[in-house]
Backbone of each chain as ProteinMPNN parsed JSONL, in Angstrom:
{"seq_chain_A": "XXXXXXXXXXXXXXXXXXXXXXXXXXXXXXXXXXXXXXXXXXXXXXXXXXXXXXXXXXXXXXXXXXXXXXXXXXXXXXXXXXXXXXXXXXXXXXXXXXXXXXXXXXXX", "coords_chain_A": {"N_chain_A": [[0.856, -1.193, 0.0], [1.244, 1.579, -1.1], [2.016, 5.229, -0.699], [1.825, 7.761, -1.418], [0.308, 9.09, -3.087], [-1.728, 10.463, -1.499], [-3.914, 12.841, -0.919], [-3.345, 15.256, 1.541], [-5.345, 17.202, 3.531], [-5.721, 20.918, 4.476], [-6.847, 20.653, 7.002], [-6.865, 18.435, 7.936], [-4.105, 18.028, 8.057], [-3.552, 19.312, 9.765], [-4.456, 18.059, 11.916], [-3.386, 15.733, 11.759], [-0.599, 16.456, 12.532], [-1.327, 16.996, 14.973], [-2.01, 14.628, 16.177], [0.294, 13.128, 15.617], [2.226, 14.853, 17.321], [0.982, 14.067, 19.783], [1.695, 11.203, 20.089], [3.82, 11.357, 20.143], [4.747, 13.011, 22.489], [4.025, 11.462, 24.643], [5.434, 8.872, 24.34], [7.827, 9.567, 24.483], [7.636, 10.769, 27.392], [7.036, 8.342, 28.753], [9.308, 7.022, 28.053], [11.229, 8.405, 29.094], [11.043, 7.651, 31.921], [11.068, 5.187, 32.173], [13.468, 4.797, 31.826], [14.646, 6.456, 34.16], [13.656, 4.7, 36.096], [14.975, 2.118, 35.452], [17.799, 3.27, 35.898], [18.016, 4.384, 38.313], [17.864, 1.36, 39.43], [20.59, 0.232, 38.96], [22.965, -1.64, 40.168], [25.152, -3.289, 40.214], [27.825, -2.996, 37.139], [27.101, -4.217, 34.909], [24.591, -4.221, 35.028], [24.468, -1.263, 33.955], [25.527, -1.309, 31.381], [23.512, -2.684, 30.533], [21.293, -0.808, 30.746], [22.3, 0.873, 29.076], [22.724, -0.181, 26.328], [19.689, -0.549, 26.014], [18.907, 2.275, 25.747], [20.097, 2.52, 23.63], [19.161, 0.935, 21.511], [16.4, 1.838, 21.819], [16.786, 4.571, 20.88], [17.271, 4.442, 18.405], [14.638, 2.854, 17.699], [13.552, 5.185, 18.285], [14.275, 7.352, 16.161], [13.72, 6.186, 13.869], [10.994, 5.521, 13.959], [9.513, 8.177, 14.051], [8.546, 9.689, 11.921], [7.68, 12.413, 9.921], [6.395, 12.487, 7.412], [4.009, 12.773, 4.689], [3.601, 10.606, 2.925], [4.001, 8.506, 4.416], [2.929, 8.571, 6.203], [0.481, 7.442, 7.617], [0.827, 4.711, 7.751], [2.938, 5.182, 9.843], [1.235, 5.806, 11.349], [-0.857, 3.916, 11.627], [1.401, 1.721, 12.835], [1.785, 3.786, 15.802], [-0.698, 3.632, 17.207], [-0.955, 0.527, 17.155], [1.006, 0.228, 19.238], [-0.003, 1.525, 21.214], [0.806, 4.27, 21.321], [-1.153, 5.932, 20.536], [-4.571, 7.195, 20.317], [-7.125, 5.521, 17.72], [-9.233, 7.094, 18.143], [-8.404, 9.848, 18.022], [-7.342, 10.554, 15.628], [-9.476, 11.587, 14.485], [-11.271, 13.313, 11.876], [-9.544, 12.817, 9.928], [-10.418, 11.978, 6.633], [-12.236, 9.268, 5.874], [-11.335, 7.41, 4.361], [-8.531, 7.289, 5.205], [-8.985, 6.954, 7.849], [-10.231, 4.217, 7.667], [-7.605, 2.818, 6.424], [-6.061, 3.254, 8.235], [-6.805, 1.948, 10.669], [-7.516, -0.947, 9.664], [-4.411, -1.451, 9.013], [-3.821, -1.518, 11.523], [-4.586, -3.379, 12.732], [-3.039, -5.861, 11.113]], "CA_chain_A": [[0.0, 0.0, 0.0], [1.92, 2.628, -1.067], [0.301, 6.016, -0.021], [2.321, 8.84, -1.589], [-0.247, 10.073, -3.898], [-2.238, 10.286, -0.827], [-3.879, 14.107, -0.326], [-4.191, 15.689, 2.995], [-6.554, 18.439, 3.256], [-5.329, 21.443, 5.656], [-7.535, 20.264, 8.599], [-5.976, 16.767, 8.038], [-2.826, 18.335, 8.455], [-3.688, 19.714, 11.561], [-5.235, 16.995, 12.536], [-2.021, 14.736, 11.984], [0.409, 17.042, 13.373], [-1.288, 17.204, 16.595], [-1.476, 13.464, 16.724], [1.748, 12.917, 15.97], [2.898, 15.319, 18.744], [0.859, 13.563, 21.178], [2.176, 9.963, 20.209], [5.798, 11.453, 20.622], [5.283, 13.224, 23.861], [3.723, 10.157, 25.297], [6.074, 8.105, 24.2], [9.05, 10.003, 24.776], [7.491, 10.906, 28.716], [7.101, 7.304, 28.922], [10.511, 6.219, 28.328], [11.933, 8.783, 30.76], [9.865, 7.359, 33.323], [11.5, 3.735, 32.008], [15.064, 5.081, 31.927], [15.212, 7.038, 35.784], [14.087, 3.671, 36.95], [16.211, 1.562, 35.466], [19.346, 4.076, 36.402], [17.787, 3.875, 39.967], [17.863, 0.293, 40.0], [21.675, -0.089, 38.518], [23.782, -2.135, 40.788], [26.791, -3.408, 39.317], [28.203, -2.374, 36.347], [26.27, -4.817, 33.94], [23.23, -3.094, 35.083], [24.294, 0.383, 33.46], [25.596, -1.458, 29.9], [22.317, -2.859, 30.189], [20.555, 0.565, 29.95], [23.123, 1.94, 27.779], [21.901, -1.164, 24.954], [18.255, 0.011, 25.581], [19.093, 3.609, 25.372], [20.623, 2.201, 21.874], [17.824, 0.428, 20.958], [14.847, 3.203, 21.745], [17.101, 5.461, 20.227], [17.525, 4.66, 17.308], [13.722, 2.783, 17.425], [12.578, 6.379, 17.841], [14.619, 8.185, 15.166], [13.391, 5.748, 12.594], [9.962, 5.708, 13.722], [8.556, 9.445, 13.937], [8.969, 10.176, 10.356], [7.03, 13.028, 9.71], [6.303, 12.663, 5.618], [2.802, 12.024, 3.996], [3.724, 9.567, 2.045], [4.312, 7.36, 5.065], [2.227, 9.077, 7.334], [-0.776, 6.045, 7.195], [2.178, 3.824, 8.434], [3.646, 5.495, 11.126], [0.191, 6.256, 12.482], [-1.222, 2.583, 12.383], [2.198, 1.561, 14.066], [1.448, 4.103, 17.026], [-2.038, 3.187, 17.54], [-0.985, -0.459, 17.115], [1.81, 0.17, 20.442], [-0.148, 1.868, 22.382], [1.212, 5.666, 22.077], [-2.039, 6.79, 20.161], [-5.782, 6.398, 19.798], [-7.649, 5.459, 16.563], [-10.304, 8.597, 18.033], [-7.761, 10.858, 17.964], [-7.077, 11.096, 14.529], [-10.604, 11.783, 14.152], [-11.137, 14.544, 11.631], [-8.969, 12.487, 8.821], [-11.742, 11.264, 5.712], [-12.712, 7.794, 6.239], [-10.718, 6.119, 3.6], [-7.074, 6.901, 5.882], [-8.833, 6.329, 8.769], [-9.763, 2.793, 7.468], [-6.433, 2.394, 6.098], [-5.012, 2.824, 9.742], [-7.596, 0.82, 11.339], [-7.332, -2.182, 8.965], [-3.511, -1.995, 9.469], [-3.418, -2.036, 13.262], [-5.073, -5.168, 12.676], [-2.421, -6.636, 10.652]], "C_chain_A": [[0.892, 1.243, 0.0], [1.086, 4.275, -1.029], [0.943, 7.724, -0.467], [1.538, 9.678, -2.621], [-1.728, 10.52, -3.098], [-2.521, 11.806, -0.802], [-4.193, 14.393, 1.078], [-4.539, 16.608, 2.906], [-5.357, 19.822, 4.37], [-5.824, 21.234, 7.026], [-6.913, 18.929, 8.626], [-4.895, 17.252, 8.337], [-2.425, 18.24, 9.722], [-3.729, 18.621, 12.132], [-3.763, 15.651, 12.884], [-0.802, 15.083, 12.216], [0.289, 16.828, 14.654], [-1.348, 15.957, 17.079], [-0.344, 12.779, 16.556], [2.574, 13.756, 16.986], [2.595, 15.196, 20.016], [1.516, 12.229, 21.307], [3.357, 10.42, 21.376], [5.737, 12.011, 21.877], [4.901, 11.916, 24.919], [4.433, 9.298, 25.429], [7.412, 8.182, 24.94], [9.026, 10.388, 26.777], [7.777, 9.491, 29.237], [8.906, 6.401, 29.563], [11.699, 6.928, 29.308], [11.78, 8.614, 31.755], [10.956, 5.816, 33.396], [13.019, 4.026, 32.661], [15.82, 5.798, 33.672], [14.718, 5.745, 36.439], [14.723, 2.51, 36.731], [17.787, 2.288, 35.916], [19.158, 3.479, 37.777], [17.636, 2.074, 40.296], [19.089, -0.071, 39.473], [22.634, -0.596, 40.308], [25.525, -2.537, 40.932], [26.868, -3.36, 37.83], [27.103, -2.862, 34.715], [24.967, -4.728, 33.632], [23.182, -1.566, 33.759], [24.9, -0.263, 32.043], [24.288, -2.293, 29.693], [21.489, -1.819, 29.889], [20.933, 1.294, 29.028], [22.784, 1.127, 26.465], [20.675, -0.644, 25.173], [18.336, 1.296, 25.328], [19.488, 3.409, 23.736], [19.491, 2.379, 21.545], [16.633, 1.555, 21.014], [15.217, 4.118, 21.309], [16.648, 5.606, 18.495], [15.823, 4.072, 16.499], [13.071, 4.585, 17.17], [13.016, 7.793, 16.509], [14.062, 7.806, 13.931], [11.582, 5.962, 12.868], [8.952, 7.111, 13.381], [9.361, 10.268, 12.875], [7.73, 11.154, 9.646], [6.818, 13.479, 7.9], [4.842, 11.799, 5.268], [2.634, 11.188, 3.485], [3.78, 8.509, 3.038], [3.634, 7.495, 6.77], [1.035, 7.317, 8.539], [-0.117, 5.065, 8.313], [2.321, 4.103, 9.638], [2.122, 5.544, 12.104], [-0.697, 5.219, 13.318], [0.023, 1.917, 13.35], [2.158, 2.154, 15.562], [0.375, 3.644, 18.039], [-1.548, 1.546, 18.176], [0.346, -0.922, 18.93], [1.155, 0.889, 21.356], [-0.231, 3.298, 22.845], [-0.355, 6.729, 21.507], [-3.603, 6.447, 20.02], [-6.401, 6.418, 18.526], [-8.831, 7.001, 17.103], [-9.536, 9.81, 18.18], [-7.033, 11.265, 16.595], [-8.875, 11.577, 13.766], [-10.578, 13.129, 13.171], [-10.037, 14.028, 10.213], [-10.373, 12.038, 8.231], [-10.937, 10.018, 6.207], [-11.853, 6.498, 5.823], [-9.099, 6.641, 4.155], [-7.552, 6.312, 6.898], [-9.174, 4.615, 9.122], [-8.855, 2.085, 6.975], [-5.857, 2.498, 7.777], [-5.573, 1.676, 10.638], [-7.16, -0.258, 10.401], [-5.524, -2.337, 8.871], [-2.986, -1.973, 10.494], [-4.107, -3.336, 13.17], [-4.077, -6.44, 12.16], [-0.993, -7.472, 11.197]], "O_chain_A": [[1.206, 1.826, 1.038], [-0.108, 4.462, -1.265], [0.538, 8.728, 0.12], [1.955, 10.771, -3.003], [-2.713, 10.86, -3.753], [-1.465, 12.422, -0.66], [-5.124, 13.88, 1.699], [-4.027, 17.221, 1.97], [-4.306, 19.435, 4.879], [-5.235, 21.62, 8.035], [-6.455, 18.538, 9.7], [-4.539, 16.642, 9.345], [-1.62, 17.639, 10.433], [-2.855, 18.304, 12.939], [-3.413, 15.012, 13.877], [0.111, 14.26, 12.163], [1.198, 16.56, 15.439], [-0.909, 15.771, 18.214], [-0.013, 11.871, 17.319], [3.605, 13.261, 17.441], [3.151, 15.647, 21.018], [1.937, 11.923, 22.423], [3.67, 10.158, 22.538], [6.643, 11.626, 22.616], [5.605, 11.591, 25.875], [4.389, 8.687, 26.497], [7.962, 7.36, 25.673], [10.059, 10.319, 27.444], [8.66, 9.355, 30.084], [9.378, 5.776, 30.513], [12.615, 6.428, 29.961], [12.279, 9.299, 32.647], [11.498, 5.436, 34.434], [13.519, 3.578, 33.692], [16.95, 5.686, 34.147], [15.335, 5.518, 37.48], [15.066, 1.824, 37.694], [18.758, 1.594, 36.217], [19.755, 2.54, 38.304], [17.3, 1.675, 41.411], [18.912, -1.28, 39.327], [22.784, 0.129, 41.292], [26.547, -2.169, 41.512], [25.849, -3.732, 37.248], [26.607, -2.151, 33.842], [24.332, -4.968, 32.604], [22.289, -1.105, 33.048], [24.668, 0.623, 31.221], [24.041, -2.572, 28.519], [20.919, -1.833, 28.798], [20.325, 2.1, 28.322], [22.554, 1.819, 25.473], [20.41, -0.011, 24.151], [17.599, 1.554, 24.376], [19.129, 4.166, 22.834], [18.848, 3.405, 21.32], [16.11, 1.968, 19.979], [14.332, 4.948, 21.1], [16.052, 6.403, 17.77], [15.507, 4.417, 15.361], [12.405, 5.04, 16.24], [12.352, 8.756, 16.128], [13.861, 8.605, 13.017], [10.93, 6.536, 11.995], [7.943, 7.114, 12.676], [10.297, 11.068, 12.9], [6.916, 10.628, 8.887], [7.067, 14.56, 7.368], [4.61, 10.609, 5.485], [1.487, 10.747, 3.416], [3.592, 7.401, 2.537], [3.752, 6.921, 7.853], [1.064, 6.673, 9.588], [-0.53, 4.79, 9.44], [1.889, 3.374, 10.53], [2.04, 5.341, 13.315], [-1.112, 5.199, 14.476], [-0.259, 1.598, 14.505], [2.401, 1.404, 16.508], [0.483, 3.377, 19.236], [-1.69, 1.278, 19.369], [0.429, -2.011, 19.499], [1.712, 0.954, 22.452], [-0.772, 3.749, 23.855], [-0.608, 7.866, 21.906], [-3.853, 5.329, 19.572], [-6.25, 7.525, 18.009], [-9.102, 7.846, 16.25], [-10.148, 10.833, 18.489], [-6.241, 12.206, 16.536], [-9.115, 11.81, 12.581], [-9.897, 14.063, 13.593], [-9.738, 14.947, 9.451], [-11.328, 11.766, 8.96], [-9.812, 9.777, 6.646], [-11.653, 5.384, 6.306], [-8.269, 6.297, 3.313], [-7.011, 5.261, 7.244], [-8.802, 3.92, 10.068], [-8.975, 0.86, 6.94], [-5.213, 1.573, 8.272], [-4.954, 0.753, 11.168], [-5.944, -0.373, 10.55], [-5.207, -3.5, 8.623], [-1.814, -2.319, 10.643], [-3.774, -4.275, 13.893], [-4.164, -7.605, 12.547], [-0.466, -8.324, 10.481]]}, "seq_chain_B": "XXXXXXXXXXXXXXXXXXXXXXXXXXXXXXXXXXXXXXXXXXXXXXXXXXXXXXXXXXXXXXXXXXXXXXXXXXXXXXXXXXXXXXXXXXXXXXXXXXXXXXXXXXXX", "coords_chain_B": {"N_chain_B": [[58.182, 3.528, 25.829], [58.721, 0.286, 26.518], [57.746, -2.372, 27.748], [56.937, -4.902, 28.344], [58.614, -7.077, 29.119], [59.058, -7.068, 31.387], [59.407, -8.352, 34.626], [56.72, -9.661, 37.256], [56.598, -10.145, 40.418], [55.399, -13.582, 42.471], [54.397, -11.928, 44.745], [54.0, -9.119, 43.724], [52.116, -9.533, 41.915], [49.883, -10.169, 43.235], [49.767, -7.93, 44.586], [49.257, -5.828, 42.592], [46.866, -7.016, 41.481], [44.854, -6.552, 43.526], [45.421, -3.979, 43.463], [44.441, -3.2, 40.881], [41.614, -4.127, 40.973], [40.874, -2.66, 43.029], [40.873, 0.466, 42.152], [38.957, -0.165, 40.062], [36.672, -0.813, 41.437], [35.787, 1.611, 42.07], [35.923, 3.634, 40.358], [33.9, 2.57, 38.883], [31.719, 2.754, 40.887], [31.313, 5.442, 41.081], [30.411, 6.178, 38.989], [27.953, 4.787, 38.158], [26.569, 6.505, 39.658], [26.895, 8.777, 39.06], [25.616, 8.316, 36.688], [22.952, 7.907, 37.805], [22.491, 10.37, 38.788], [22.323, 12.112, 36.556], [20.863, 10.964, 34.983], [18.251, 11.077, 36.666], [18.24, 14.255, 36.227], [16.726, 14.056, 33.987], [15.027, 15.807, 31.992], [13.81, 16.601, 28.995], [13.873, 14.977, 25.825], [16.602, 15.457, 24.576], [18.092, 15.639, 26.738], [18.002, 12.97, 27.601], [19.309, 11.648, 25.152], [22.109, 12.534, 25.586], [22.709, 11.638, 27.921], [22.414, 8.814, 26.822], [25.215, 8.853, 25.088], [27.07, 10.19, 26.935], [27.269, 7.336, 28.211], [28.174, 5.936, 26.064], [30.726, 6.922, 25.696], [31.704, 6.512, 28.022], [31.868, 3.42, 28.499], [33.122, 2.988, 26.37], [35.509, 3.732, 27.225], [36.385, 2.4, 29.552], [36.329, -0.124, 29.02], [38.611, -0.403, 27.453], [40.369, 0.701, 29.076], [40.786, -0.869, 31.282], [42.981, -3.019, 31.457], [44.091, -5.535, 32.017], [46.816, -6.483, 31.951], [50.211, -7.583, 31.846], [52.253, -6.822, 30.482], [51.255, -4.346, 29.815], [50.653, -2.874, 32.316], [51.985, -0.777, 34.599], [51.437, 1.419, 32.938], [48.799, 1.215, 32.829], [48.162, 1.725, 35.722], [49.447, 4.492, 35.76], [47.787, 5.824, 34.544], [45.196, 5.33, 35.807], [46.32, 6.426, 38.331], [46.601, 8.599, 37.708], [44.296, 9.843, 36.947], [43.2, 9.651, 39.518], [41.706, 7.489, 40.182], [43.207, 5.525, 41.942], [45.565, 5.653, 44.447], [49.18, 6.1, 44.572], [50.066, 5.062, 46.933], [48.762, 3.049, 47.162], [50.36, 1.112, 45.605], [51.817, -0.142, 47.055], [54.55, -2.341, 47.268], [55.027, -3.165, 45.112], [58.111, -3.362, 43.271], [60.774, -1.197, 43.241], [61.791, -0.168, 41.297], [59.558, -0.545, 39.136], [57.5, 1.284, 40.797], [58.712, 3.53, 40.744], [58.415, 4.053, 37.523], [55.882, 4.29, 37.461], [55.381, 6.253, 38.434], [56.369, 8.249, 37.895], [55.45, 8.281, 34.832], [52.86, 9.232, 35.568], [53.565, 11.935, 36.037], [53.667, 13.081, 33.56]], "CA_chain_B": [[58.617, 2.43, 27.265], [57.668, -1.521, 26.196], [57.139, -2.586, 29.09], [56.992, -6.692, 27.788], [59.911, -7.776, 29.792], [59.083, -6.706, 33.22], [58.945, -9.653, 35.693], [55.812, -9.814, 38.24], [56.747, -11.71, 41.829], [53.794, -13.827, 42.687], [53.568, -10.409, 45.942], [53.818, -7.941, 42.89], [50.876, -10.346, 40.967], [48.919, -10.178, 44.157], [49.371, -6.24, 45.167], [48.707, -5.214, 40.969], [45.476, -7.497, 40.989], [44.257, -5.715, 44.214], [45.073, -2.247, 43.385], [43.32, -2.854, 40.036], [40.355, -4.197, 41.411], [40.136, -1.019, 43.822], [40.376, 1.364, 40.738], [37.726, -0.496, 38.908], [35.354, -0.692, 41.665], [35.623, 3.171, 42.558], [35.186, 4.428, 38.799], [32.504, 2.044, 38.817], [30.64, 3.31, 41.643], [31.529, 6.721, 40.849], [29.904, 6.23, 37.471], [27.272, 4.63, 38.675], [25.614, 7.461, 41.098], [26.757, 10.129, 38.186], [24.461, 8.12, 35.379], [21.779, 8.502, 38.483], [22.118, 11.711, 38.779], [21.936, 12.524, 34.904], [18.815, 9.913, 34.551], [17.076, 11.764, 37.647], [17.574, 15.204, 35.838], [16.091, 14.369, 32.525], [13.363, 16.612, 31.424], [13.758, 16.17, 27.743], [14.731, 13.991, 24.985], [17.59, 15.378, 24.196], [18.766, 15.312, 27.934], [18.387, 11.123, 27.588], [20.183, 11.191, 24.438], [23.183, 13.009, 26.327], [22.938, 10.566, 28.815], [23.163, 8.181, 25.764], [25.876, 9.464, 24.214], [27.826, 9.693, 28.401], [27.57, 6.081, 28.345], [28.486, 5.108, 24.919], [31.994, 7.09, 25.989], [32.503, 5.9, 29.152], [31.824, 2.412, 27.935], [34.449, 2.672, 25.284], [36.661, 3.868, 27.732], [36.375, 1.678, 30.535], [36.155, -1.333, 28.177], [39.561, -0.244, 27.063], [40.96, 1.035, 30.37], [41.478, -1.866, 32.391], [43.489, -4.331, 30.141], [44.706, -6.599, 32.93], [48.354, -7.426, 30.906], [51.527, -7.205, 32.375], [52.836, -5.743, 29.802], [50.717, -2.707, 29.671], [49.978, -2.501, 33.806], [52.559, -0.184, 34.294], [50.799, 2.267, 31.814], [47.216, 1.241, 33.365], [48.278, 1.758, 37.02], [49.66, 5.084, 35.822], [46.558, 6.011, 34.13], [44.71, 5.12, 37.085], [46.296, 7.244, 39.419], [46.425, 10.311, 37.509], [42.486, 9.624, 37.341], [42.537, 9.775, 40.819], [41.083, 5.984, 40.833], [43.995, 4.893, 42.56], [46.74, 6.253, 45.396], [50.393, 5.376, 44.832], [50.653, 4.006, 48.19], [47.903, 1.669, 46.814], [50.977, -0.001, 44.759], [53.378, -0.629, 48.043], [54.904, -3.836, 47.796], [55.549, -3.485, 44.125], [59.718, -2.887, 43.336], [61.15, 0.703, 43.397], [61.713, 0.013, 39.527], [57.958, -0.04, 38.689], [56.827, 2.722, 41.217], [59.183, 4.72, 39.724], [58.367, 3.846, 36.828], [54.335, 4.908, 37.348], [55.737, 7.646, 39.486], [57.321, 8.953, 36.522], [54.499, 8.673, 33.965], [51.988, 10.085, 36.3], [53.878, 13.28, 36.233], [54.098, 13.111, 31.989]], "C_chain_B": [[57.783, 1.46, 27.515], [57.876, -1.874, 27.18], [57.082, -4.312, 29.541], [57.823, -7.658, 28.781], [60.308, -7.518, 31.166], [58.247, -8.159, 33.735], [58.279, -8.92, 36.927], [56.148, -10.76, 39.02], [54.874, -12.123, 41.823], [53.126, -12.648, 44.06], [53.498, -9.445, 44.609], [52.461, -8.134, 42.277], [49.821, -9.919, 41.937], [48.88, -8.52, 44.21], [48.967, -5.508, 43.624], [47.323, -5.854, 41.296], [44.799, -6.624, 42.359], [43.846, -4.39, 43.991], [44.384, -2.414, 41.765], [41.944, -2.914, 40.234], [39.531, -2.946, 42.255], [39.722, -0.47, 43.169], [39.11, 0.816, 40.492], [36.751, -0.226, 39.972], [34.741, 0.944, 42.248], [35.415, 3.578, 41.525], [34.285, 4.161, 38.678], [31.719, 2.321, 39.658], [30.152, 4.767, 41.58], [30.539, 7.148, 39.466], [28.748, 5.869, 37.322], [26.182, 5.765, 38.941], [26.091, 8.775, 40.007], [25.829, 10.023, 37.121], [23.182, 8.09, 36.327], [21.486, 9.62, 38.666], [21.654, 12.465, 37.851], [20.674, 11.994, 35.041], [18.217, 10.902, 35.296], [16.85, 13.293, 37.201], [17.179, 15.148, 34.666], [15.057, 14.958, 32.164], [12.953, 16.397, 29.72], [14.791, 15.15, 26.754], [16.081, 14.191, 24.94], [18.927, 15.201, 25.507], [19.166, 13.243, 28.026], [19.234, 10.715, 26.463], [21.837, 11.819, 24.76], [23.259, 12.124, 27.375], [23.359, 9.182, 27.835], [24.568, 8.162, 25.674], [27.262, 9.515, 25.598], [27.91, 7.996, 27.912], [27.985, 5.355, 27.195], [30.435, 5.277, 25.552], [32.705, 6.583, 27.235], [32.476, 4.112, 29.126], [32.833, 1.944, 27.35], [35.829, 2.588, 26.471], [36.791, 3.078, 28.816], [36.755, 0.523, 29.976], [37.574, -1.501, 27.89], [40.959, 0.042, 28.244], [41.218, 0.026, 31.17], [41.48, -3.105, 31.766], [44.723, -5.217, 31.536], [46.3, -7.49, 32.196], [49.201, -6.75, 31.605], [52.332, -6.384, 31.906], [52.549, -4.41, 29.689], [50.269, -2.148, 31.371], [50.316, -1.607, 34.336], [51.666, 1.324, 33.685], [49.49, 2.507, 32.658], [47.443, 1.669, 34.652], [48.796, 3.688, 36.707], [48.404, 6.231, 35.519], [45.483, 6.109, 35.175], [44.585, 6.283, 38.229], [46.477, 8.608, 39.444], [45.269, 10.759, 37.28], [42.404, 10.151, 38.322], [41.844, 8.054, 41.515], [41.903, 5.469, 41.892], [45.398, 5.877, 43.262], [48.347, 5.566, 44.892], [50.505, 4.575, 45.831], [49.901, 2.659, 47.529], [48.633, 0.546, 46.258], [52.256, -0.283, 45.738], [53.536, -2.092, 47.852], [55.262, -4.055, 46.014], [57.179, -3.269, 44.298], [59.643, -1.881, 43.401], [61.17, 0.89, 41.703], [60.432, 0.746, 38.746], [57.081, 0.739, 39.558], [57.375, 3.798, 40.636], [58.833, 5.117, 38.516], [57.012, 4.833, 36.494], [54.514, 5.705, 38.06], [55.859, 8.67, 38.295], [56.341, 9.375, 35.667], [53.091, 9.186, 34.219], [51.957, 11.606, 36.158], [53.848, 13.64, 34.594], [52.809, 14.31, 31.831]], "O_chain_B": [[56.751, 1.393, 28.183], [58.745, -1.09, 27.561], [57.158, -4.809, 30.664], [57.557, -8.827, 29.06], [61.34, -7.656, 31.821], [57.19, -8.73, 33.466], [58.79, -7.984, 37.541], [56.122, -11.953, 38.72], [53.82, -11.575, 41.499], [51.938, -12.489, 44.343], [52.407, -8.88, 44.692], [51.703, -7.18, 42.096], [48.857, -9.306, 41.479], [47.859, -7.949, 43.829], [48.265, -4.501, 43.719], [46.469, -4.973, 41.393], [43.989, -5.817, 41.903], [42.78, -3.789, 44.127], [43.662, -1.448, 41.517], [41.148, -2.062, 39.838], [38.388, -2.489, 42.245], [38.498, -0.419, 43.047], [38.137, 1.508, 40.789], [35.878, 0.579, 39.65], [33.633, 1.264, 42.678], [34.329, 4.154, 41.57], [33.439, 5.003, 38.375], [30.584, 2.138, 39.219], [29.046, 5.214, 41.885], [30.115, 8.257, 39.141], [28.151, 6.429, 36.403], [25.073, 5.788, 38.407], [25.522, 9.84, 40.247], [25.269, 10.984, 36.593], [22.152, 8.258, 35.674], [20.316, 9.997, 38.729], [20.797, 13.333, 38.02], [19.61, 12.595, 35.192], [17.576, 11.72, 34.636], [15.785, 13.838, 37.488], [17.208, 16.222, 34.064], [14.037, 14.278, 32.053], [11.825, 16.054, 29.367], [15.948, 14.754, 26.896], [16.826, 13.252, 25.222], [20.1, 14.845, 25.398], [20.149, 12.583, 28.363], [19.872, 9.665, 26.545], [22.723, 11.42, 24.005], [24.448, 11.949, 27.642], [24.413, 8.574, 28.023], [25.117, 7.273, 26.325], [28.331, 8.962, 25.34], [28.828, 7.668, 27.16], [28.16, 4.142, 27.311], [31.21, 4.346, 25.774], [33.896, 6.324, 27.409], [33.253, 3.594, 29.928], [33.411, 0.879, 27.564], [36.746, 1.773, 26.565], [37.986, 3.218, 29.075], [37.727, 0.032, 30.552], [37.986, -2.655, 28.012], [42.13, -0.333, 28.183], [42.175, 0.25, 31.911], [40.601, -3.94, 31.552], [45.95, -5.261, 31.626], [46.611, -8.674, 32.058], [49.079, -5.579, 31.962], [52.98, -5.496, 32.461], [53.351, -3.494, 29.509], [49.625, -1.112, 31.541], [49.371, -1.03, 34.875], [51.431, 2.206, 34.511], [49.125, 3.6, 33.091], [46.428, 2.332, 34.866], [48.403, 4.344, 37.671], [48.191, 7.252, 36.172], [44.916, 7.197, 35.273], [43.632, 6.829, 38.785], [46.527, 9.458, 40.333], [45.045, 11.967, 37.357], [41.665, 11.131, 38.41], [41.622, 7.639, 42.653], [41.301, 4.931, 42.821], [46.069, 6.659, 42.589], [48.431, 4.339, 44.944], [50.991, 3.45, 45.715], [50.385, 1.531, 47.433], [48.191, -0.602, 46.219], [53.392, -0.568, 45.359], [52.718, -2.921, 48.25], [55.759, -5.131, 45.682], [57.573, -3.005, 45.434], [58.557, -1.343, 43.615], [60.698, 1.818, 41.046], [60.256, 1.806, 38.146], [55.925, 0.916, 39.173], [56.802, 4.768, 40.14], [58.854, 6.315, 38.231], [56.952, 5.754, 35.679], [53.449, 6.067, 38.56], [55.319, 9.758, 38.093], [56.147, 10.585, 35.541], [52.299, 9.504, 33.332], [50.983, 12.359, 36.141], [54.086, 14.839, 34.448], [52.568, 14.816, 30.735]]}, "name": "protein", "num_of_chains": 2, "seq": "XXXXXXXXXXXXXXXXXXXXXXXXXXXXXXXXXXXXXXXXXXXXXXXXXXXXXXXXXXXXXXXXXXXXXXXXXXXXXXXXXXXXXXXXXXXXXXXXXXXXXXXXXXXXXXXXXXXXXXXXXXXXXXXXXXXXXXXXXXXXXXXXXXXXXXXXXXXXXXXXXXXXXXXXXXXXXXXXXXXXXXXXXXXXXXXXXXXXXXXXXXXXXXXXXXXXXXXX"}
């Protein structure tokens, strides 16, 4: 499903700016919440290259994921929904045929 | 100054493996309670990817820093104590050769 000849309206815009800047603060509050208690629970040393590999890992998960381009919008938005950081009624305000393209691929 | 051809008594073997073990576990605690302190002030992303970015370097360098070889101990013990990880006295019972020696390259 490629989705780059996809239009968004200017209220869609809106509309998928502001839920993409709630995923990401959610997400991103989230994992500072994860990261001060794993620090606070570091013991010996194998503790703190253990957070320093997840600090990898969510790093670089979150550089690739919040990809702010229309063409791949669809994508990124059923992936949020589909983890957790967003709701399908909060993109409310997209026409019908993205928001059953996101719904039908949080299902997949 | 190769270093290859310096003889360890089995008291020199014993007072090197001690005073390395000190070092290590004082950087390591030290390092410890400073990646708690960072974690506990994170307010934003880019504060956790600076905490990142701390532990990738002190990682490298630690990883690299305590190379348990005879040949290079000398070097590491000097390293050490111009850190601060480690006291000269900490290496009594080695010869006068090799205090001098890390006496010497302390001051470099």
């Amino acid at each position: 499903m490629y989705a780059n000849n996809i239009h968004w309206s200017p209220v869609e815009q809106k509309v998928a700016q502001s839920a993409f800047e709630i995923a990401y603060k959610r997400e991103v509050k989230a994992l500072i919440e994860e990261v001060q208690i794993q620090a606070n629970q570091i013991n010996v040393i194998e503790d703190m290259w253990h957070l320093h590999d997840f600090l990898s890992a969510r790093r670089h998960d979150i550089d690739g994921k919040y990809d702010y381009q229309y063409s791949v919008l669809i994508f990124v938005f059923a992936r949020l929904v589909k983890e957790g950081w967003l709701q399908l009624s909060e993109l409310d305000g997209l026409d019908s045929d993205k928001l059953g393209k996101v719904s039908a691929l949080t299902r997949m």
